[in-house]
C-alpha positions as CSV (number, residue, x, y, z in Angstrom):
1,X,56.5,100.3,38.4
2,X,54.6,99.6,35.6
3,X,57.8,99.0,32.9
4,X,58.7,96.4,35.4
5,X,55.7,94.3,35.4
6,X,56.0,94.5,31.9
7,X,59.4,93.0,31.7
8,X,58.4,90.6,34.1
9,X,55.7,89.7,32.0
10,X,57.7,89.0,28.6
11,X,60.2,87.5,30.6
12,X,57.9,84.6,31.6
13,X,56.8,84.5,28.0
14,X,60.2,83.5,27.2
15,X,61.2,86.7,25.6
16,X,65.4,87.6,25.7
17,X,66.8,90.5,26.9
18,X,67.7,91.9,23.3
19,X,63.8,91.5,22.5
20,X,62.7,93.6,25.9
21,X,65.3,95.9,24.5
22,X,64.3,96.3,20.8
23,X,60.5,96.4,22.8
24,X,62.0,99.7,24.3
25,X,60.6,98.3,27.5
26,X,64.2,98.9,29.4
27,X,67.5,98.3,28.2
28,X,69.9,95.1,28.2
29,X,71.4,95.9,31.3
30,X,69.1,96.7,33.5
31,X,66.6,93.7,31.8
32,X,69.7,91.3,32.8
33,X,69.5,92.9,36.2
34,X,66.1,92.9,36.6
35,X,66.1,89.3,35.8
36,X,68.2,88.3,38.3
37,X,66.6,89.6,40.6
38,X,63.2,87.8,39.4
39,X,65.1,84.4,39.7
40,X,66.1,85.1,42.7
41,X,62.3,86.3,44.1
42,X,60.9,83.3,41.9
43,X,59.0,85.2,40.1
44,X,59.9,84.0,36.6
45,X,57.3,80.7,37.6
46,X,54.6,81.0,34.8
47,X,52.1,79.1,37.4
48,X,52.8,82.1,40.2
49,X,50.2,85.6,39.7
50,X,52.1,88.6,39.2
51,X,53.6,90.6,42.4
52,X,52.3,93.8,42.6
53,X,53.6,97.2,42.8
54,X,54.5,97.6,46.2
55,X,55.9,94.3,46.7
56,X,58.4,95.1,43.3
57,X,58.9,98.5,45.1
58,X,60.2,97.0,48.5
59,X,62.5,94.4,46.5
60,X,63.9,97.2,44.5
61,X,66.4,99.5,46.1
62,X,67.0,103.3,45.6
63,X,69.3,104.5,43.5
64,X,72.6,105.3,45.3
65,X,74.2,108.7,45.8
66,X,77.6,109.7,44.7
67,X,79.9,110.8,47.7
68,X,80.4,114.0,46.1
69,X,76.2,114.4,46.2
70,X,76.1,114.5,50.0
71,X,75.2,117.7,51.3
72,X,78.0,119.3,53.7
73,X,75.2,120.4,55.7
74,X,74.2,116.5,56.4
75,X,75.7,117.4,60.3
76,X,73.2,119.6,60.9
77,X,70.0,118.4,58.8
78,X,67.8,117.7,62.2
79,X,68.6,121.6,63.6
80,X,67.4,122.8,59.7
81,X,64.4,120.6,59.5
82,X,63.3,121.9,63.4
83,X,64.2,125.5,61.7
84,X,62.2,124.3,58.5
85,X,59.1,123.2,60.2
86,X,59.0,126.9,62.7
87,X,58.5,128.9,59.5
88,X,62.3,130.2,59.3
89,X,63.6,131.5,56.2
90,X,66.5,130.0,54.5
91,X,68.9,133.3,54.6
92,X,67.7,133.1,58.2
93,X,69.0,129.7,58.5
94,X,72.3,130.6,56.7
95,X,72.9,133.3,59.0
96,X,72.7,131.7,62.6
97,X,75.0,128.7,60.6
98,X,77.2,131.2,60.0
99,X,77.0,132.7,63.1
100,X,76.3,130.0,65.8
101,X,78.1,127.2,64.4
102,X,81.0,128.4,62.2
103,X,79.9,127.1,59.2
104,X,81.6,128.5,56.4
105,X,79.8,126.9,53.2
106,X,77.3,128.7,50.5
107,X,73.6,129.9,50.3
108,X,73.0,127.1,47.7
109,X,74.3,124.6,49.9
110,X,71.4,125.8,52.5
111,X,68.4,126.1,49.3
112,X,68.9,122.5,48.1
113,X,68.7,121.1,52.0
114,X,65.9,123.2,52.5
115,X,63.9,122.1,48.9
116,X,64.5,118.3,50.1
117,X,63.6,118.5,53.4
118,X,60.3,120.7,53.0
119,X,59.5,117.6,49.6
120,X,59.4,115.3,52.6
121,X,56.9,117.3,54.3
122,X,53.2,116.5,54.4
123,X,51.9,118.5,51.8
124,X,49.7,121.4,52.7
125,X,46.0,121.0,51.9
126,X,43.0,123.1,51.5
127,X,39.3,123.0,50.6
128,X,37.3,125.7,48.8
129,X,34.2,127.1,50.7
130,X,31.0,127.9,49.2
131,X,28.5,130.5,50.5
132,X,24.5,130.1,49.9
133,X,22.9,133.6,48.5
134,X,22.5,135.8,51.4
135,X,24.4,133.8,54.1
136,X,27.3,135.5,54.2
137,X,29.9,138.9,53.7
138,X,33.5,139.3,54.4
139,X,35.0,142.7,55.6
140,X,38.8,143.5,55.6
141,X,40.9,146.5,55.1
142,X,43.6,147.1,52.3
143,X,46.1,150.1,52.2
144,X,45.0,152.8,49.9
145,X,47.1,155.4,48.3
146,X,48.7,158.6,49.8
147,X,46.5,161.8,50.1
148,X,47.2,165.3,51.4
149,X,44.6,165.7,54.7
150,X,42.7,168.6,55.5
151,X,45.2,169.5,57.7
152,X,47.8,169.9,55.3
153,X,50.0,166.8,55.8
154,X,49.6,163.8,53.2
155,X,48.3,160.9,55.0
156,X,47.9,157.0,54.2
157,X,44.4,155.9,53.4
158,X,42.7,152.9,54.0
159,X,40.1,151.2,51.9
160,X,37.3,149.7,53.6
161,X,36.1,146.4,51.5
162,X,32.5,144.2,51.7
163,X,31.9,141.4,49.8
164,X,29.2,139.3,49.2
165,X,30.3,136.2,49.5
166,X,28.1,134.7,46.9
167,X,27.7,137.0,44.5
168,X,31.0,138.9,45.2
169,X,29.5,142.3,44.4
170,X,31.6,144.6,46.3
171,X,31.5,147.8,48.5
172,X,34.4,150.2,48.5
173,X,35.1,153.3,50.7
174,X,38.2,154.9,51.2
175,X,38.7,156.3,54.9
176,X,41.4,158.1,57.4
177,X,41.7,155.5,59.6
178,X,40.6,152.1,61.0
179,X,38.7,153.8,64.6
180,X,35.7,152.0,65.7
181,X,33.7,155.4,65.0
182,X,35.0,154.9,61.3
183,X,34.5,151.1,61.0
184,X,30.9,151.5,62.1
185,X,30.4,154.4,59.8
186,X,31.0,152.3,56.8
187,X,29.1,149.3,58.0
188,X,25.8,151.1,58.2
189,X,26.9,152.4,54.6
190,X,27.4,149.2,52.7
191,X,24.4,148.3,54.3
192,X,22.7,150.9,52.5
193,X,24.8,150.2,49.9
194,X,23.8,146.7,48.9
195,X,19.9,147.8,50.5
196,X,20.2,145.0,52.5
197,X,21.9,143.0,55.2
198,X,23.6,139.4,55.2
199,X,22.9,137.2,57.9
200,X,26.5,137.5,59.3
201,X,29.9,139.4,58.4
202,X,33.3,137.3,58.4
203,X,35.8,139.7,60.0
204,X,39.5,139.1,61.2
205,X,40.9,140.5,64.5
206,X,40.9,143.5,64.1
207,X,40.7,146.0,67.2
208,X,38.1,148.3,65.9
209,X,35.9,144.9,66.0
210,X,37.8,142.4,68.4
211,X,39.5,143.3,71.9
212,X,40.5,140.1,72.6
213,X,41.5,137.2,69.6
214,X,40.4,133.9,70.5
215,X,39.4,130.6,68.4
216,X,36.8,129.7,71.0
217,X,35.4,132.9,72.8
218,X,36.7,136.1,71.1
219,X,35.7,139.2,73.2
220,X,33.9,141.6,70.8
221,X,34.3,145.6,70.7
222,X,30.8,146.6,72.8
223,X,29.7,149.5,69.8
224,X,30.2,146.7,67.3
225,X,27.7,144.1,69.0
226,X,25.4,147.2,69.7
227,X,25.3,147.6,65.6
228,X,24.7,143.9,65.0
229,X,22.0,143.6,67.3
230,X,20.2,146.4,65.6
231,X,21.1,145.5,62.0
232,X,20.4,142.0,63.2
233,X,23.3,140.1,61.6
234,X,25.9,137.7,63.5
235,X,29.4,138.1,63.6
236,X,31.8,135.4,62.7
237,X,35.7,136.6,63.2
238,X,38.3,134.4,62.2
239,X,40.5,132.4,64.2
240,X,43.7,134.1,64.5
241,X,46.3,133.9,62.4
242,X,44.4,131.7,59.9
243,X,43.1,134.5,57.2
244,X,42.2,131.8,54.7
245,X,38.9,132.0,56.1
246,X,38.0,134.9,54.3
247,X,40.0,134.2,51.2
248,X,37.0,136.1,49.4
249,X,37.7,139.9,50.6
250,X,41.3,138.9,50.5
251,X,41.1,138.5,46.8
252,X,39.0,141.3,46.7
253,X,41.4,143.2,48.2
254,X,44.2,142.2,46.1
255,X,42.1,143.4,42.9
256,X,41.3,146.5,43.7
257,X,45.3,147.0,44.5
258,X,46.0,146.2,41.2
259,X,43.6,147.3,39.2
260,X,42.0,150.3,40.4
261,X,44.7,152.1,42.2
262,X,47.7,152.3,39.6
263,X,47.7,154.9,36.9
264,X,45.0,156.8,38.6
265,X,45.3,160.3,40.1
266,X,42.6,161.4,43.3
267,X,42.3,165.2,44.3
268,X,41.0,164.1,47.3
269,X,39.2,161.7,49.4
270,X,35.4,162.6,48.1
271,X,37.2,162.1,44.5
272,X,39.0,159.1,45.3
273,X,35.6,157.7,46.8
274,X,33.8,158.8,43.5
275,X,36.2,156.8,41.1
276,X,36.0,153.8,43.3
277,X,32.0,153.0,43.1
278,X,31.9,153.9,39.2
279,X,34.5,151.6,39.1
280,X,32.6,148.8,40.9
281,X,29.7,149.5,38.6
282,X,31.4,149.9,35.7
283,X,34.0,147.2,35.7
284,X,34.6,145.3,38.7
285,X,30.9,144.5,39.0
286,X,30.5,143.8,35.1
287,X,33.9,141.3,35.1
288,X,34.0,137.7,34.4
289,X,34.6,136.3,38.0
290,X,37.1,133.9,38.0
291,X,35.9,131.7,40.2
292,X,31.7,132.0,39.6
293,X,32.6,132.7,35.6
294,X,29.7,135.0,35.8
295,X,29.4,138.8,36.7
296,X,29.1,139.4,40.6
297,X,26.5,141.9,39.3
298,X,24.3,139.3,37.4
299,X,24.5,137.6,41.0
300,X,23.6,140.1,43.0
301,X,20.7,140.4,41.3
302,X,19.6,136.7,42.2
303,X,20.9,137.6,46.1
304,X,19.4,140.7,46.5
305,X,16.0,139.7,47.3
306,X,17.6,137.0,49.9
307,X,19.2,139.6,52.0
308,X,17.3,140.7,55.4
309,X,15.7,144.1,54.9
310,X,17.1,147.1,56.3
311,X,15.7,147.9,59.9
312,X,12.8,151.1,59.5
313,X,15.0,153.0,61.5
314,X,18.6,153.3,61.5
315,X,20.7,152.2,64.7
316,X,21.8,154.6,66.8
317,X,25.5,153.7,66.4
318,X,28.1,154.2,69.4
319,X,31.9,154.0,70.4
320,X,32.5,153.1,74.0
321,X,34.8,153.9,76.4
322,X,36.5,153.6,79.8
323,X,37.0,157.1,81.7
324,X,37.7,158.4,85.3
325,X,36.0,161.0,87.1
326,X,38.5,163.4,88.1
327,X,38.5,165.5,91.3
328,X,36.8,168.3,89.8
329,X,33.6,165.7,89.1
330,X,34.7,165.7,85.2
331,X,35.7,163.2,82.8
332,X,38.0,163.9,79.5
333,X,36.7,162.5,76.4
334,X,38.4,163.6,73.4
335,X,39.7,166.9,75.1
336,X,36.5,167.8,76.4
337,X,35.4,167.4,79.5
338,X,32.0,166.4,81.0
339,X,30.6,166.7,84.9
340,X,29.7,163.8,86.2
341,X,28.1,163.4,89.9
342,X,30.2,164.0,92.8
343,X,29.5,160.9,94.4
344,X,31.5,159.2,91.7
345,X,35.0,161.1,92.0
346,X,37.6,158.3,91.5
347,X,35.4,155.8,90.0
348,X,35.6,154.3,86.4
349,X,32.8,154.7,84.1
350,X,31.8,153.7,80.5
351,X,31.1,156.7,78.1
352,X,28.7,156.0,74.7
353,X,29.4,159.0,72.3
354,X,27.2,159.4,69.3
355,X,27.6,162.1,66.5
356,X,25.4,164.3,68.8
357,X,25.5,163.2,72.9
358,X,27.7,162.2,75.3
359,X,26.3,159.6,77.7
360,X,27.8,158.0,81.2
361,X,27.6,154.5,82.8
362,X,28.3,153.2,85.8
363,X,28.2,149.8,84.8
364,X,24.8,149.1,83.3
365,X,22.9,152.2,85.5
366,X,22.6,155.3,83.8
367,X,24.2,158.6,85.2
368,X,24.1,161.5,83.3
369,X,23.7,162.8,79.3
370,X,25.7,165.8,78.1
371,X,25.4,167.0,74.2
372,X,28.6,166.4,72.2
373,X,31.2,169.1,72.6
374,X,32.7,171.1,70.1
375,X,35.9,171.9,70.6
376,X,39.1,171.4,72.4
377,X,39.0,172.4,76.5
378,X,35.3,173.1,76.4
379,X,33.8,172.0,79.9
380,X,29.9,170.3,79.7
381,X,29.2,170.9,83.0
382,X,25.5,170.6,84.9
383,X,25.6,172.6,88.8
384,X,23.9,169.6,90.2
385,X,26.9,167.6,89.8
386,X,29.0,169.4,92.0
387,X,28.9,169.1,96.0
388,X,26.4,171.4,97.9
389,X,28.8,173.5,99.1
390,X,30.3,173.8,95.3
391,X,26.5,174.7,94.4
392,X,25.6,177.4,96.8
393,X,29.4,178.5,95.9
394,X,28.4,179.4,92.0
395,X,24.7,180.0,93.4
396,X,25.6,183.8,95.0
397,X,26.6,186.5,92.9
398,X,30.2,188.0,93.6
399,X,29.6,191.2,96.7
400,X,32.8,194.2,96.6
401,X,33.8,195.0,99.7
402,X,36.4,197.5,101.1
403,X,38.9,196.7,103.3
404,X,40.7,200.2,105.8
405,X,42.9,202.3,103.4
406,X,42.4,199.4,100.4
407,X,40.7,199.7,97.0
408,X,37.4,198.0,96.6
409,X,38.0,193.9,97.0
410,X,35.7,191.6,95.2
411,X,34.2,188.4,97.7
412,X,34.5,185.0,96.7
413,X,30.3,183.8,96.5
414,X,29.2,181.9,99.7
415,X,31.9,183.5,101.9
416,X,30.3,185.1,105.1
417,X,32.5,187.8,105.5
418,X,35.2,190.0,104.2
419,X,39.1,188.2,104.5
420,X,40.6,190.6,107.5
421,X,43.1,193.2,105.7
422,X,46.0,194.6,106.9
423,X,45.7,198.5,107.1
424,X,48.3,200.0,104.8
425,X,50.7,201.7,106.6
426,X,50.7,205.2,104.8
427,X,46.3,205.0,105.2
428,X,46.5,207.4,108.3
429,X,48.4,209.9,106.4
430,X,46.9,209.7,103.2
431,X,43.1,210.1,105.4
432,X,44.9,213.3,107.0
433,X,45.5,214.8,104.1
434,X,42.4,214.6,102.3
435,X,40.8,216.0,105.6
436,X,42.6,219.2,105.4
437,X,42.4,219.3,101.8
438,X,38.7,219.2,102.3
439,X,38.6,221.5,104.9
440,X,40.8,224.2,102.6
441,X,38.6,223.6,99.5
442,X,34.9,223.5,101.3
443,X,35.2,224.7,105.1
444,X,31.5,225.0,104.7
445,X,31.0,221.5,104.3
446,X,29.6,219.4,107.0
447,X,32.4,217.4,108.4
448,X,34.7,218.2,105.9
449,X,33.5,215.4,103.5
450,X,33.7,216.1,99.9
451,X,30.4,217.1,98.0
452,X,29.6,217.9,94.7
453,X,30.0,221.5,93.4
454,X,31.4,222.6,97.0
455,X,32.1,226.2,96.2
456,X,35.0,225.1,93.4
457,X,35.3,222.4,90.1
458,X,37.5,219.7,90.7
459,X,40.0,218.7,88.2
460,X,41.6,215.3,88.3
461,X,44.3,215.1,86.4
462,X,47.0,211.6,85.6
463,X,50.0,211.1,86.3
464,X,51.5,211.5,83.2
465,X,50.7,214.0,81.3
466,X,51.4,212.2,78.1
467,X,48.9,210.2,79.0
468,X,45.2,212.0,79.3
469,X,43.1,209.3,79.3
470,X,44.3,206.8,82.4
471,X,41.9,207.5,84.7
472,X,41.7,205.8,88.0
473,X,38.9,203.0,87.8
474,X,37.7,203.9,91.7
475,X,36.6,207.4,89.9
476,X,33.2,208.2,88.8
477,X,31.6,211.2,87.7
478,X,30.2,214.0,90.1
479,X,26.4,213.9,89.0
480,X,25.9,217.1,89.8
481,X,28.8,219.5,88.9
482,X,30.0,220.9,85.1
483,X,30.0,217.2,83.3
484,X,33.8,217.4,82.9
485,X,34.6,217.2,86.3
486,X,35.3,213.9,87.8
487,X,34.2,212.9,91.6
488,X,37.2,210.9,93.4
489,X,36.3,207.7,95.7
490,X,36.3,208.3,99.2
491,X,37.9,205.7,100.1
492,X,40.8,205.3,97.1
493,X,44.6,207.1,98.2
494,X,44.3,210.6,96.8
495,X,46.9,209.2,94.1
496,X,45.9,212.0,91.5
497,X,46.7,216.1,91.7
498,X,44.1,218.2,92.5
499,X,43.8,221.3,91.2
500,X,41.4,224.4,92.8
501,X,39.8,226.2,90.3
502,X,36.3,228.9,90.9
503,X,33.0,227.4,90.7
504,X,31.2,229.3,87.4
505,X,27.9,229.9,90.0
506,X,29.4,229.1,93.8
507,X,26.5,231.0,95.7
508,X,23.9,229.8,93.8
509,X,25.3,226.1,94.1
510,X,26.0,226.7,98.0
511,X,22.4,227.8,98.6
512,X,21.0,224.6,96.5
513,X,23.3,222.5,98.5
514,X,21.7,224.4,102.0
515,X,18.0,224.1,100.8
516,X,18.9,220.0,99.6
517,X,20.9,218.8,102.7
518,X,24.1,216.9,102.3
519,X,23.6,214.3,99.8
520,X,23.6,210.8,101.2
């Protein structure tokens, strides 16, 4: 409103329009308007002050539109400003115009309503925050390049980013994924890292860290608060949806994406790991900073001393979870399964896993400690878990019994007795047989029970001929006979043929057996 002041000025001076003109002020026209208007405001009295700026703004009108200038969206200008002010894109808002209303005009048509209804917007506004030495890090994940993984399938990587938030010295670690096992891993690691610890760590929401995203009372992962009470350092997430907070790893981020990544080539992880802190050293950490206009590493160097010293002994870092104790007094972690007392079958527990045991919870009391299985299906399993019935079952070794006409049956441990068996039917027959067979072979012997050297060899031959060596397991040899010949179980079918053949020595081996007795 200046120019007009100015005209006003020489027009009380007594100046003519063709002189404001040739003054290049404003031009002839709009001086003769301008004066009217003056006149009629009285403000061409020399003995009146000046109006100011906003009073020659509300006397002044805006300039008017053309008819052809008004928007053909000017129907619908309150639904695209609510659409405007949700977040929604303008092909968005082209589409449901399209779709919802029938309208059949362009995408330009759409742009220039948007442009002139977000310039009446409030304009956004933002304030830089600065960090003392020490105070403060910022943590955040950014998507690394593909690799192949040791199990032969390429894999995305993630890269896990620190920064110091005054100095912005940096800590870089490429890893598999974004577990709570793995973000703890590399915490205790850009600890060492920087040989030292900030007093808290800016995070975002992230479920490794935060279970449940809150501006006021965020709920935070139980391993994670385990690690910053024993590195002793606070944690500060950020309210959701509001990553502004820590712009610093942000930008961080963002320059390692475009500057370390492209034209490179990794073999693998431990590779890709190695390139990324020589290039920290060598060029992120020696850069002019745009912001600080001084290297993070010259920085560092002032911050360094200021950080908290690393505790004398590392933290004994944990993941917890939430597992059942199934019937069979185990809980699955991981595909392994661990006992648990019996007295807890059905119950929920909280599990602590380290890189070595396997802990359990009820609550806050302590129940039992297992070292870390190995692999898939293995069972960690103590006896005094189980019931005492379940105990004195494993406690007692496995008995054979032998059941009428059966083969030798092996007893569960803790069972008082044999199961009753069912005779077969063809026992009788089979017991008849090997009586007379005995009483053909030995009639000498005392009840016509089989012994040893008897008076002939015994010579138990297969079934199959094919086949010499499938003996019948209830067979054992005859410990005092020619070693070749075999001794057949009392007790087992006589399922094999026996052959007769002449004992080498029968009278001396029948007057051993008379001076010996009949073997037990």
């Amino acid at each position: 409103m200046h120019h007009y002041r100015q005209a006003l000025l020489r027009m009380r001076q007594g100046d003519s329009d063709r002189d404001i003109a040739a003054a290049r002020v404003m031009g002839r026209a709009k001086a003769a308007q301008w004066r009217h208007i003056a006149r009629e405001q009285g403000w061409l009295d020399p003995a009146l002050p000046l109006p100011d700026d906003t009073a020659i703004a509300a006397v002044l009108q805006g300039p008017r539109r053309a008819s052809s200038t008004v928007s053909t969206l000017e129907a619908h200008r309150e639904r695209v400003s609510a659409w405007v002010e949700q977040g929604v894109s303008g092909t968005a808002i082209h589409a449901a115009l399209r779709r919802q209303h029938g309208w059949a005009g362009s995408y330009s048509a759409v742009r220039r309503l948007v442009a002139d209804i977000r310039s009446q917007l409030p304009p956004e506004t933002t304030c830089r925050l600065d960090f003392d030495p020490g105070d403060a890090a910022q943590v955040d994940f950014g998507a690394g390049p593909m690799l192949m993984h040791p199990d032969g399938k390429p894999r995305r990587t993630w890269a896990f980013v620190m920064t110091l938030a005054s100095s912005r010295h940096q800590y870089v670690e490429f890893v598999w994924d974004q577990t709570v096992a793995t973000w703890l891993g590399c915490h205790r690691r850009a600890f060492e890292w920087f040989a030292g610890v900030p007093r808290r760590v800016i995070i975002d929401n992230a479920k490794c860290a935060i279970t449940r995203a809150c501006a006021q009372d965020p709920t935070v992962q139980r391993a994670y608060a385990e690690c910053a009470e024993g590195y002793g350092f606070k944690i500060d997430p950020c309210p959701p949806h509001d990553p502004q907070k820590k712009g610093i790893v942000e930008s961080g981020v963002k320059y390692l994406k475009g500057n370390f990544l492209p034209l490179r080539t990794f073999r693998d992880m431990a590779d890709l790991n190695a390139q990324a802190r020589a290039w920290v050293m060598d060029e992120a950490g020696v850069r002019c900073h745009g912001t600080t206009r001084r290297t993070p590493l010259a920085l560092f160097a002032l911050e360094a001393p200021l950080l908290k010293s690393l505790p004398a002994q590392a933290p004994d870092l944990g993941t917890w979870h939430r597992v059942s104790v199934h019937r069979d007094c185990h809980v699955q972690f991981e595909r392994v399964l661990y006992s648990a007392p019996f007295a807890l079958v059905g119950k929920l527990l909280w599990l602590r896993a380290t890189d070595a045991v396997v802990a359990l919870f009820e609550d806050y009391r302590h129940v039992a400690t297992h070292p870390r299985g190995q692999r898939p299906g293995q069972r960690v399993s103590v006896r005094e878990h189980l019931p005492p019935e379940a105990q004195a079952f494993f406690g007692r070794g496995p008995r054979l019994v032998c059941g009428p006409g059966r083969a030798h049956r092996r007893v569960l441990p803790g069972a008082d007795r044999a199961p009753a068996q069912r005779p077969h039917p063809g026992a009788a027959a089979r017991r008849t047989r090997r009586a007379r067979l005995a009483q053909a072979l030995w009639p000498a012997a005392p009840g016509g029970r089989l012994r040893p050297g008897d008076g002939a060899q015994l010579t138990v031959l297969p079934h199959r001929q094919d086949h010499p060596g499938h003996w019948c397991r209830s067979a054992r040899r005859c410990t005092g006979a020619h070693p070749a010949r075999l001794w057949p179980h009392p007790l087992h079918p006589a399922c094999h043929r026996v052959v007769r053949r002449p004992h080498p020595q029968p009278a001396a081996r029948l007057a051993a057996l008379t001076q010996e007795g009949e073997p037990p």
